[in-house]
Steps between C-alpha positions, in 0.01 A plus 500: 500500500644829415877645597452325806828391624574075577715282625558126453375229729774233430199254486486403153180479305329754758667808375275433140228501709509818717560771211897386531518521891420661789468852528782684634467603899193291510385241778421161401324284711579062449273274683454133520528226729769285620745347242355688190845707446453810671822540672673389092324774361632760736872344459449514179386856447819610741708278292391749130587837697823356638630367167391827390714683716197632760514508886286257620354412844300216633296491834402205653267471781513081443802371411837583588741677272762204495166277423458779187834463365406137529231485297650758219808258474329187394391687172857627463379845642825610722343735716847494771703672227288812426443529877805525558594762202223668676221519191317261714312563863352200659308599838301265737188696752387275729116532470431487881792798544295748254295755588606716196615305173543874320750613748848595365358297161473821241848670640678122474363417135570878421851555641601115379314619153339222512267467111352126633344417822347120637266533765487106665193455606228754568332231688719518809340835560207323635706348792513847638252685344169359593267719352383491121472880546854510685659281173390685233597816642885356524475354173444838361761663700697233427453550081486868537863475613602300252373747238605755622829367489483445162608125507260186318414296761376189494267331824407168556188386706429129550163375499322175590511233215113507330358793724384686203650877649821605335656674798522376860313792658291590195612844494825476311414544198344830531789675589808404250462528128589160387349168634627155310342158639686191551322230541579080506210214379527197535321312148480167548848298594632841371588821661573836285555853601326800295504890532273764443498847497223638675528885489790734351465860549602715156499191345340308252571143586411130408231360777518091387620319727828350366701197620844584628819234626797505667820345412824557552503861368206610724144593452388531117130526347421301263255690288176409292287604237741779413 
């Protein structure tokens, strides 16, 4: 659409998809439940921007960030060596330690010029934010600050296999601009992943659902009818 400015994913086939990727400073919310390749997608979008040259950063209220070097490693993705060139900030929050997930976030991603963030997962928040009310008002903060910041962030929220909702608190996906669905069916003695793009701001994108795999190179979508 337009002059408007994009950057790549570093998921191939989704680019093709999404009006050749996601719009620049924009907040993308990925959802799904356990095991459908959440935390690959967010490696894998870090892993464009750092071959790219871009500051990265990664925060992780789940796993730890020797676990996240872990996972990027077995698809070749050597996380250690742009961390330590500093082009690469991995930070862990303990979920039941924050009462403020914005705090210090906008002057760290701005003074580390940070272009790509990974927010992992917005579901913690509910272990200390009760309140649907309470959530959605940090989730805003929390995506205001990343715009304003002028970093593309991605967020990840996990939600129960088959529950129908495609956030865990429902409220999600009103406040970022982006929300892609991961989801994993079992057919018959077969299992299969698929994606689907369920809403895009300032952008005029494919809404099949489309199956996707992972291999040793990472997360790629496999597309149809195109």
């Amino acid at each position: 659409m337009g002059d408007i400015e994009r950057i790549k994913t570093g998921i191939p086939g989704l680019d093709k998809l999404i009006d050749g990727g996601f719009v620049k400073g924009s907040s993308i919310l990925v959802s799904g439940s356990a095991g459908t390749g959440k935390t690959i997608f967010c490696c894998q979008f870090l892993w464009e921007g750092l071959k790219n040259g871009e500051n990265c950063m990664y925060i992780t209220f789940e796993e730890l960030p020797e676990e996240i070097k872990a996972d990027a490693a077995v698809f070749g993705w050597d996380f250690e060596k742009y961390e330590k060139s500093g082009k690469l900030i991995i930070s862990y929050r303990d979920p039941f330690q924050t009462t403020d997930v914005t705090t210090r976030l906008e002057n760290e991603i701005k003074q580390s010029k940070v272009t790509r963030v990974v927010i992992d997962s917005t579901s913690l928040l509910g272990m200390y934010f009760k309140d649907a009310h309470d959530i959605r008002r940090e989730l805003y903060k929390l995506v205001k600050a990343l715009k304003t910041s002028g970093a593309t962030s991605v967020l990840t929220a996990e939600i129960p296999q088959e529950d129908g909702k495609i956030s865990r608190f429902g409220v999600e996906e009103y406040v970022v601009d982006g929300v892609i669905v991961l989801n994993f069916i079992l057919m018959g003695p077969e299992s299969g992943r698929s994606l689907v793009i369920r809403k895009m701001r300032r952008t005029k994108h494919n809404e099949e659902i489309h199956p996707i795999k992972i291999d040793k190179n990472g997360l790629r979508v496999l597309s149809i009818n195109l």
